[in-house]
Backbone as a ProteinNet text record, in pm:
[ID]
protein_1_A
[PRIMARY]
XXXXXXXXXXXXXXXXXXXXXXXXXXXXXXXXXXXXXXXXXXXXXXXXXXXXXXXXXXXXXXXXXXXXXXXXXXXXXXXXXXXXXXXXXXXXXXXXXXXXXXX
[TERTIARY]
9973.7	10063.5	9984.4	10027.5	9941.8	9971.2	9874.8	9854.6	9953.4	9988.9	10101.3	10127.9	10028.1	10055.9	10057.5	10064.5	10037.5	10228.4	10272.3	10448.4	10483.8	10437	10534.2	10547.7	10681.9	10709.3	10707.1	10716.1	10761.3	10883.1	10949.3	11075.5	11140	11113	11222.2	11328.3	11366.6	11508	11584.4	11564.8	11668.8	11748.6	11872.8	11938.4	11920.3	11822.8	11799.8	11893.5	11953.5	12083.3	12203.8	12229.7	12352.4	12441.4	12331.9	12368.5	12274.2	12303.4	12191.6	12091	11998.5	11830.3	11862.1	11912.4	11950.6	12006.8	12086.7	12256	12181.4	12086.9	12007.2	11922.7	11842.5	11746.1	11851.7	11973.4	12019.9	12088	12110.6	12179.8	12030.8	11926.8	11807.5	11745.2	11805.5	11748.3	11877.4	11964.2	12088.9	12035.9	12027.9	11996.9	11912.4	11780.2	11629.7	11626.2	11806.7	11769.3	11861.2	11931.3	12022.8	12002.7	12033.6	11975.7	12003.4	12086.2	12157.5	12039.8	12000	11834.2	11739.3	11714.6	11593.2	11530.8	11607.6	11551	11504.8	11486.9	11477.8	11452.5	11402.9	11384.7	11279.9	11383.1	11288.1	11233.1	11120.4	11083.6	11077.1	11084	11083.5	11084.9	11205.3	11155.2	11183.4	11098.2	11033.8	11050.8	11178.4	11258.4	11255.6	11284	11242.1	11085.4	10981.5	10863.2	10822.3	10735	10681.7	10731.9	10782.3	10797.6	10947.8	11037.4	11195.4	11165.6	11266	11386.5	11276.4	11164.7	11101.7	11134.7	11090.4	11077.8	11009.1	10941.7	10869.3	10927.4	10965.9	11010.5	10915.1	10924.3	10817.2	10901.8	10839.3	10943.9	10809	10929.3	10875	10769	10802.2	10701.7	10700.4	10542	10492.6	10557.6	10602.8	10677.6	10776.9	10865.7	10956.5	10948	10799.2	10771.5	10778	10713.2	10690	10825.7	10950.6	11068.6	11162.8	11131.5	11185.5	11135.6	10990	10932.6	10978.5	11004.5	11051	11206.1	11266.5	11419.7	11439.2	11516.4	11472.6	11540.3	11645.8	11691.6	11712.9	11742.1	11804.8	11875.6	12007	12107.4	12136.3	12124.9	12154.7	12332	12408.5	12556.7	12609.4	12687.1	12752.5	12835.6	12947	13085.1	13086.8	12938.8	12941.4	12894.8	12792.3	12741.1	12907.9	12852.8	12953.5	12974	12805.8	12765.9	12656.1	12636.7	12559.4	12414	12295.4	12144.7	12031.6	11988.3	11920.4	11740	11688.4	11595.4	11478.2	11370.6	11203.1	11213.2	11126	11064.8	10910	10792.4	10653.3	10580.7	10485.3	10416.9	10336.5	10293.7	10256.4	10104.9	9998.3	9866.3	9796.4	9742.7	9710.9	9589.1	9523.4	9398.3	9449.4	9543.7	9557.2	9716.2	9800.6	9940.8	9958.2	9836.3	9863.8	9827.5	9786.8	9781.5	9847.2	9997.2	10067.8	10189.3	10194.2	10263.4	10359.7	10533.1	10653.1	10691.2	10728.9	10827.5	10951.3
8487.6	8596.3	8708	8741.7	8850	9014.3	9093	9168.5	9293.7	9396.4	9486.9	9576.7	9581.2	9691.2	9590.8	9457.2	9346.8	9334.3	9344.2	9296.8	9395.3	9551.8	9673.5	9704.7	9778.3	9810	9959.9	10041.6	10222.7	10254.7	10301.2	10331.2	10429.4	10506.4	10636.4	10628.4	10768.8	10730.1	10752.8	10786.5	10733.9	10872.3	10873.9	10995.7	11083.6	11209	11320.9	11409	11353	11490.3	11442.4	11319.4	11260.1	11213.9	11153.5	11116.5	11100.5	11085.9	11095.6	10972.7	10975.3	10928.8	10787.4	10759.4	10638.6	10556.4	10606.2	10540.6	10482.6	10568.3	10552.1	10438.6	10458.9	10338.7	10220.3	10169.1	10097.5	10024.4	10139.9	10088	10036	10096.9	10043.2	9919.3	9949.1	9762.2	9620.7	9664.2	9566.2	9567.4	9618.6	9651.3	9526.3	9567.7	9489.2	9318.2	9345.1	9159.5	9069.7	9167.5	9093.1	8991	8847	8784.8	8796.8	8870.5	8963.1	9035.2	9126.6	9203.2	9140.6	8992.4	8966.1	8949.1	8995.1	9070.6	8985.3	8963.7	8894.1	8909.9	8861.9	8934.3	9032.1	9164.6	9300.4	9330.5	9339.7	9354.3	9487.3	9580.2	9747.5	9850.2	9934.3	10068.8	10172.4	10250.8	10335.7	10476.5	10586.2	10635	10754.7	10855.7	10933.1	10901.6	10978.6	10987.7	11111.8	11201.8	11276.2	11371	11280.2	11264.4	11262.7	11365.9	11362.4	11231.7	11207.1	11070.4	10905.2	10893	10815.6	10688.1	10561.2	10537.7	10385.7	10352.8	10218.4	10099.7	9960.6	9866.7	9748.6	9740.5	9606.1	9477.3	9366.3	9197.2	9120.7	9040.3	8957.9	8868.9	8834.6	8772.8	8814.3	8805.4	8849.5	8802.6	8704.5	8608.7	8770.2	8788.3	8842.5	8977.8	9019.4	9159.5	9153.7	9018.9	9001.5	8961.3	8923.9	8914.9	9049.5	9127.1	9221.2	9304.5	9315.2	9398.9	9372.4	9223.7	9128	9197.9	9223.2	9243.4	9429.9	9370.1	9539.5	9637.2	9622.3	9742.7	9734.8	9852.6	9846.8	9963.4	9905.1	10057.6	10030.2	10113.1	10117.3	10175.6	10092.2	10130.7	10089.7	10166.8	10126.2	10206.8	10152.4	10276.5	10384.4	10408.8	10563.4	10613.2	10601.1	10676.8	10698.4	10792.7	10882.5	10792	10731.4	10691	10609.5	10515.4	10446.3	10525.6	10474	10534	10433.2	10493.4	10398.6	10398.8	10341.1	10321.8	10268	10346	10297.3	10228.4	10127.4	10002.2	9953.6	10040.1	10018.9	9940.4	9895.9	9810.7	9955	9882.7	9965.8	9971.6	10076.7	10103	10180.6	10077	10109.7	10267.9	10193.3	10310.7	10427	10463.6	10533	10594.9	10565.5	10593.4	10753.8	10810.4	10984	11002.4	10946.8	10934.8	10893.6	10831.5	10748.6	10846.6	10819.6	10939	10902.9	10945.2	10888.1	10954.2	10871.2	10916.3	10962
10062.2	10097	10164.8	10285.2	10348.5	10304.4	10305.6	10230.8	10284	10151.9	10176.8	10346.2	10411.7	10476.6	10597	10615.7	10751.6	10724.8	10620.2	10564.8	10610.1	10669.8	10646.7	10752.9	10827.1	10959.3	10908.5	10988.6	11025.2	11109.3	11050.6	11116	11125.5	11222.9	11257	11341.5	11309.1	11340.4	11295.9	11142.3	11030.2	11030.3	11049.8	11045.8	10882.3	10940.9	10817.2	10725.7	10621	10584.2	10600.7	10593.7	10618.9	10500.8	10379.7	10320.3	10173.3	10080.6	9934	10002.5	9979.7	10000.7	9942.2	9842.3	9792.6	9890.1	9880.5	10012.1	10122.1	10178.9	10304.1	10291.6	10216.5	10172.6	10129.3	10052	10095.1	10211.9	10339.7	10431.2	10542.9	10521.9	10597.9	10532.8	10374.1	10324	10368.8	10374.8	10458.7	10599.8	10669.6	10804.2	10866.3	10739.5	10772.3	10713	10637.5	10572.9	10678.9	10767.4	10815.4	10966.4	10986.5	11061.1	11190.3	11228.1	11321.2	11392.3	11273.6	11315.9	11332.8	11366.3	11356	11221.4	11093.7	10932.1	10859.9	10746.1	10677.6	10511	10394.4	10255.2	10306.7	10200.7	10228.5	10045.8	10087.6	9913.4	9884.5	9994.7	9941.1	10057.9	10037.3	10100.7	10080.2	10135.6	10082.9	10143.8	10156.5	10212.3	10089.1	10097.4	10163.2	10182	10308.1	10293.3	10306.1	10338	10368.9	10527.1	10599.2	10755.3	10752.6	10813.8	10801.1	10888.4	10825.8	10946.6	10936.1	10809.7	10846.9	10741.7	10735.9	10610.6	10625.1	10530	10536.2	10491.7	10525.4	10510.7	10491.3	10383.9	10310	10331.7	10419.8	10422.7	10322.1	10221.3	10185.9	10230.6	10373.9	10468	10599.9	10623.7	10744.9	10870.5	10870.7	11002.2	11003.5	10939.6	10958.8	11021.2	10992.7	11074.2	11222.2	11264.1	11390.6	11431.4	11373.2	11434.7	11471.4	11370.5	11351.6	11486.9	11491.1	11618.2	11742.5	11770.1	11902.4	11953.6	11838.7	11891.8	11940.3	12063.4	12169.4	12111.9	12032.9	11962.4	11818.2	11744.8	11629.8	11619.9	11602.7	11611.1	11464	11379.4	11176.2	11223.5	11175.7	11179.6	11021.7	10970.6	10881.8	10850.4	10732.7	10807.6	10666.3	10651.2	10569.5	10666.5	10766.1	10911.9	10985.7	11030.7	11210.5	11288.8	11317.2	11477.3	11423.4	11542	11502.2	11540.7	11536.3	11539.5	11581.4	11700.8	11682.9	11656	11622.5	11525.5	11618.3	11583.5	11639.2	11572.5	11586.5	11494	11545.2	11427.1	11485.2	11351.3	11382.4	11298.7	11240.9	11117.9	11027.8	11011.5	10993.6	11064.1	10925.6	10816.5	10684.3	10678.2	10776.3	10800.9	10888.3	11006.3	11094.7	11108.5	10942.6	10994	10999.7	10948.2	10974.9	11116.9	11193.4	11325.4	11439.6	11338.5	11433	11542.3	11599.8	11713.2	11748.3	11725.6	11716.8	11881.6	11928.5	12079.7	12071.3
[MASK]
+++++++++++++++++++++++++++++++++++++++++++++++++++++++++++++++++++++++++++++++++++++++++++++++++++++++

């Protein structure tokens, strides 16, 4: 099994203040299992962080990161959201993520 931070994507995006922190982290763990997204088993995330609008997504398996990265968008829709959102999706950088620079 490859090790925690090779499984984890970074994802902003996530609309800030919309909804309880819970709610959110469930609609980004549906989001990330669904085969629609590219997704697949998500073993954890990790929402609120430090960083408004950010949050980390742990997949059971590594294959699935690299699917997840491949697909050109991710709009998070679900019908407690307004609008749909759409979502960075960057690989995750164990040594350098205080360095990582969101567009």
């Amino acid at each position: 099994r490859a090790a925690k931070s090779a499984r984890t994507v970074v994802i902003s995006g996530v609309p800030d203040g919309l909804l309880h922190d819970d709610v959110m982290a469930d609609i980004l763990m549906i989001h990330f299992q669904m085969s629609k997204n590219n997704g697949g088993d998500v073993e954890e995330v990790v929402y609120p962080i430090t960083k408004k609008g950010v949050a980390y997504i742990t997949f059971e398996d590594q294959e699935v990161v690299e699917s997840v990265l491949k697909k050109d968008e991710h709009q998070l829709e679900d019908k407690r959201l307004s609008r749909r959102y759409l979502l960075n999706v960057t690989r995750y950088y164990e040594n350098v993520s205080s360095l990582i620079i969101y567009l």
